[in-house]
C-alpha positions in Angstrom: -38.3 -4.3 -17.3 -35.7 -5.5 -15.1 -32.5 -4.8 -17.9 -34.2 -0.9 -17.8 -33.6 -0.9 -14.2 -30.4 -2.4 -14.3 -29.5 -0.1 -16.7 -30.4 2.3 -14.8 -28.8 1.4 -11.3 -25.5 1.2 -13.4 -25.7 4.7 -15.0 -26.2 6.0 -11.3 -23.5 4.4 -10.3 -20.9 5.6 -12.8 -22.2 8.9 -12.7 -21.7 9.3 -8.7 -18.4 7.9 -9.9 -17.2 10.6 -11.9 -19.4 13.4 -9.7 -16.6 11.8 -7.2 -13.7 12.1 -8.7 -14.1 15.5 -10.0 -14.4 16.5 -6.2 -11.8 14.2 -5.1 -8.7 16.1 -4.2 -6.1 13.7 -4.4 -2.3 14.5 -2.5 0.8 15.3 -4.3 3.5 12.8 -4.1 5.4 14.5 -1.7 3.0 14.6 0.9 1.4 11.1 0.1 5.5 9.6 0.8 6.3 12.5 3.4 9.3 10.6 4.7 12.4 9.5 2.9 12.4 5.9 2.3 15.8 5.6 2.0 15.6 6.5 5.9 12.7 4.9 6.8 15.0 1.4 5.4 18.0 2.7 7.8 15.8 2.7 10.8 13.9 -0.2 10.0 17.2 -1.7 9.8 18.8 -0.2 13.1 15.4 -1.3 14.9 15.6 -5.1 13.5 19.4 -4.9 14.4 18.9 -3.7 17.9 16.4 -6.5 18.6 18.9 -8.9 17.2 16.2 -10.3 14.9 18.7 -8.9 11.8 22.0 -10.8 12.7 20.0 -14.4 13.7 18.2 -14.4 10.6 20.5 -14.0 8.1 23.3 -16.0 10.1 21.4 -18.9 11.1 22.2 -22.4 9.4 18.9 -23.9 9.3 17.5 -20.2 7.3 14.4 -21.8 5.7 13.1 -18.6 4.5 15.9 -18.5 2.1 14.9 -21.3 0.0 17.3 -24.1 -1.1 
């Protein structure tokens, strides 16, 4: 009795799955990565520059993060 109901819980389940995704309206790429990345890596850069985070890490000696 208990592999019927288990059965059963499981064929809900995939069938509220694919009610779902039939319904689901799913962005196009352009809107999903609205901004450039390319200038989303330039600021990120110019921010980590400003805060002189940039220049300390890659000219320290004792860099760790680098790996040996």
């Amino acid at each position: 009795m208990r592999t019927v109901e288990v059965l059963f819980v499981i064929v809900i389940l995939l069938s509220s799955f694919a009610i779902a995704t039939q319904f689901a309206v799913l962005p196009s790429s352009s809107q999903a990565f609205g901004t450039d990345l390319g200038k989303l890596a330039q600021s990120t850069l110019e921010t980590l520059d400003a805060q002189g985070v940039l220049s300390e890490t890659v000219f320290s000696d004792d860099a760790d993060a680098w790996g040996d």
